[in-house]
N, C-alpha and C positions, 0 to 999 in steps of 0.2 A: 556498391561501387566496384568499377572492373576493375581489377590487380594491373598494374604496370604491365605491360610487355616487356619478356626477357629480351637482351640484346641478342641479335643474328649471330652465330658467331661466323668468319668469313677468312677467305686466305687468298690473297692475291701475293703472281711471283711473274717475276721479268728478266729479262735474260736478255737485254740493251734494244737501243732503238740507233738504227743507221741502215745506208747506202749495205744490205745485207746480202751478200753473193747467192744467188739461188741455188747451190751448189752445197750453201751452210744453212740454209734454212730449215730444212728437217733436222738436222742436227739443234739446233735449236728451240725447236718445239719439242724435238723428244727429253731436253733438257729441262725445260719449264715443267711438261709431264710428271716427270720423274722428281721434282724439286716439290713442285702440289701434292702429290700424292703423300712425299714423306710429310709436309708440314699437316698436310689435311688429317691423315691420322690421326695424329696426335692432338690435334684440335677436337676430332668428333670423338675420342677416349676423354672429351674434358681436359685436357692438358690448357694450359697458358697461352697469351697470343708470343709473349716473347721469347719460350721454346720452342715452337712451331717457325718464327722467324729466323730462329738461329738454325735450324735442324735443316730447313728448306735451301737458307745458302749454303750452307755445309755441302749438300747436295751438289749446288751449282759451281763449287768450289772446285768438288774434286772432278767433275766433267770436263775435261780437254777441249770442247768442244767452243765453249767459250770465253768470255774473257774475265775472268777470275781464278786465284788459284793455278792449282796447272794449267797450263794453255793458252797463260794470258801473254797479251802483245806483248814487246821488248824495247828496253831503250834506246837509247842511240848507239849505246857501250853494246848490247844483245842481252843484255839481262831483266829480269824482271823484277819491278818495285808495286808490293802491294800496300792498297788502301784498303781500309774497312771500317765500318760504324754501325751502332745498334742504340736504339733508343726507346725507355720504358713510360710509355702512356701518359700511366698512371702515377710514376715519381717525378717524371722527368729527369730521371738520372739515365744517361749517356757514357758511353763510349768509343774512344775512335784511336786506330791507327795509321801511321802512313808508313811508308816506304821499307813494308818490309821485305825480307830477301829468304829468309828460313821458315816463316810458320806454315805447316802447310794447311791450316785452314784460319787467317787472318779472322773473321766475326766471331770465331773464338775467343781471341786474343782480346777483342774487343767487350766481348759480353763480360773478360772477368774485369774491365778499369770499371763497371758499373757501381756506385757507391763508394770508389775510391777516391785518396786525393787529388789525385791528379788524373784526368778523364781523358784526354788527349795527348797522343804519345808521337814520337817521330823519331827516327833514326835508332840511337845507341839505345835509348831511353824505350822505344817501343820493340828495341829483339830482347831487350832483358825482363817486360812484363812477358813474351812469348812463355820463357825460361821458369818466371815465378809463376806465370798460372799451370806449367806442364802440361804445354800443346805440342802437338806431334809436331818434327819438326824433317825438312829432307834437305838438300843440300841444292844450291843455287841452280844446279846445271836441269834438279829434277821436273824442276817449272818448266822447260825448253821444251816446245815440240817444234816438230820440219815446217809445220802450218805458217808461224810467225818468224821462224828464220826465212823466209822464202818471202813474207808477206814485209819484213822490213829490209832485206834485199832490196823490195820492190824500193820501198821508201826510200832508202838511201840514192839510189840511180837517179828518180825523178827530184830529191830535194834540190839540187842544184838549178832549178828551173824555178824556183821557187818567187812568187811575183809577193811585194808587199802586201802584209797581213795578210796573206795564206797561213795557214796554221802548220807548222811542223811538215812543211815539206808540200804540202796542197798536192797532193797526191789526185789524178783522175781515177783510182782504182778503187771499188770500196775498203774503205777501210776502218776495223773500229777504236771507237773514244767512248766507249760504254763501262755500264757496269753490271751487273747483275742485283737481284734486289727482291726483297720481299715485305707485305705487309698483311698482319692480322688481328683481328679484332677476338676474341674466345668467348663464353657465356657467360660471364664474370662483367661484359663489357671492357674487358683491358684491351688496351690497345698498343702495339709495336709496329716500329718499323727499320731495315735495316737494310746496309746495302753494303758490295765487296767489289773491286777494282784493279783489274791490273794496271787504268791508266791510257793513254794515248800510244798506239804504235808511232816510236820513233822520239818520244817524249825527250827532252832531255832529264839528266838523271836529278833527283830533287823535285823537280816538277809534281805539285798536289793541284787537283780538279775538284770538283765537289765531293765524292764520295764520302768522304772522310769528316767533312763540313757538315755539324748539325746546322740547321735550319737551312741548310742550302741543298745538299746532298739527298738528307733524310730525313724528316722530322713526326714525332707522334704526342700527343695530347689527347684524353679524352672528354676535354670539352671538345675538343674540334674535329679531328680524321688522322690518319697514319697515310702519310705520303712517303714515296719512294722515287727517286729520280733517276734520270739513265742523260745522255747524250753529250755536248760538246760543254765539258766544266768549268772552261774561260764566261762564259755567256753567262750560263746559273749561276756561279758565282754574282755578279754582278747586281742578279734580281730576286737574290735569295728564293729559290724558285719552291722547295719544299716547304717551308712556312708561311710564302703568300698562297699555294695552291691549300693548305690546312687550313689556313682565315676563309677564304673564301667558300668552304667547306662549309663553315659556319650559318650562314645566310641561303646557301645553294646545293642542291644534292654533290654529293659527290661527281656523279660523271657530268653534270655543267661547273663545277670547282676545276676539275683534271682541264676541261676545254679553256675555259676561263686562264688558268696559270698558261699554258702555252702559248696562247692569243698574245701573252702580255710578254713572254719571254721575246718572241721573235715580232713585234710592235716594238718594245722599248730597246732590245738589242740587239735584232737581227739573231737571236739564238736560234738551234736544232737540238732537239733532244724529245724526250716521251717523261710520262711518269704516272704512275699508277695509286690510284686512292681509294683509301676504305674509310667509309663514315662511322659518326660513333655507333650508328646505330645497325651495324653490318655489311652498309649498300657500299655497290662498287662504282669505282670508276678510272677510266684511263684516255689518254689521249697523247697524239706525237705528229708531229712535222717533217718527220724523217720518212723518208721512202717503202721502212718498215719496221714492226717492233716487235718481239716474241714475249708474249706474255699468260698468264693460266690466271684462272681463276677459280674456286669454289663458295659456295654458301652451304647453309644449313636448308635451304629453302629448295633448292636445287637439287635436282634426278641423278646429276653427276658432272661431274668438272668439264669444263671448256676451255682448249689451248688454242691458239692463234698465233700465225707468222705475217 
């Protein structure tokens, strides 16, 4: 009798889906580049899918480039509040922050609530896990670049024009409500997935999106697939978009799962967003309704990685 086949192992990373100024699109895919590359390593040395996950946004984190970590959009006040989550396969234990202001790599913060009591942190409660796990930490103003002062400028000028249910100002300029995000499956078959956020430019301050929301945000199981979500977090919210795209997984390859959950995001609520999926058994998939989405992939099967804007 032929031996089981070993699982693929595979590494998908995203770096948001939206109205993407052609101007930040390279910047972007050299983003995702450089976020695969570190997670792939460490996957093809046999490391873990949920080290490769974390290591990957880490990457995307401290990129200026987009919206996580440094660089990300700003509130209404000019500051930045991040979100972050990380979720293990094979326990199902979880982790998530919102609205922090000091960590400078938030899915840090997040990977050590894994197995803790309390898994979900916000505000006072999530800078003081920052503190107990001993994650680097810079100061408010560090997050700022001229990109999103300039880009919530914009915001501010146009919000006043603002026509019901518009979202935050319904801005005609691109602008993003992403997150950045990764998911891995390793030869072990574990599977991770996790995502980091600065949120919606112009956001008011408080204001959580899915990033941070398991099963809406992020979610991994290895009966079913590791999703990752990106786009407009009022909408996913609603459709639980990461755990109906992981079910559907189930019955369906991965990249008809990724098509499938979209289909049904903007059917049942007019949402926009993308989101990217890895089956238990290595194979990829992705899909989005947004004008564009930066994303990389690898396998074990594969000559070498592919990025996309």
């Amino acid at each position: 009798m032929d031996k089981p086949k070993p699982p693929r192992a595979a590494l998908m990373v995203h770096a948001g889906a939206w109205d993407m100024p052609e101007g930040e699109r390279e910047g972007h895919r050299e983003a995702c580049a450089a976020a695969l590359a570190v997670g792939w390593r460490l996957l093809a040395d046999g490391g873990n899918a949920l080290d490769a996950v974390e290591k990957a946004i880490v990457t995307l984190e401290d990129d200026p480039r987009v919206n996580a970590g440094t660089g990300s959009v700003l509130t209404r006040e000019g500051w930045v509040e991040l979100d972050a989550g990380i979720m293990d396969g094979l326990t199902l234990e979880l982790g998530a922050v919102i609205g922090l202001r000091t960590a400078k790599n938030p899915i840090r913060v997040a990977r050590s609530l894994l197995g803790a009591e309390h898994v979900l942190l916000s505000g006072a409660a999530a800078e003081a896990a920052v503190r107990t796990a001993g994650c680097a930490t810079q100061p408010p103003e560090a997050f700022v670049v001229e990109r999103e002062r300039e880009r919530l400028k914009t915001w501010r000028a146009e919000s006043a024009a603002r026509r019901p249910g518009q979202a935050f100002g319904g801005s005609t300029k691109p602008s993003p409500s992403d997150t950045v995000g990764a998911v891995a499956v390793d030869g072990m078959g574990r599977i991770a997935a996790g995502l980091s956020t600065g949120g919606a430019c112009g956001k008011p301050s408080g204001r959580v999106g899915d990033a941070p929301i398991p099963h809406c945000g992020f979610y991994a199981d290895i009966r079913l697939a590791g999703v990752a979500v990106t786009g407009w977090g009022e909408s996913i919210l609603r459709v639980g978009l990461a755990r109906r795209a992981a079910e559907l997984a189930r019955d369906n390859s991965a990249q008809d799962a990724a098509w499938l959950a979209i289909r049904e995001l903007e059917d049942r609520v007019g949402g926009r967003g993308g989101l990217i999926v890895v089956g238990r058994d290595g194979s990829i998939g992705w899909a989005f309704n947004t004008p564009a989405m930066a994303l990389g992939y690898m396998d074990g099967e594969m000559a070498g990685p592919i990025v996309r804007v």
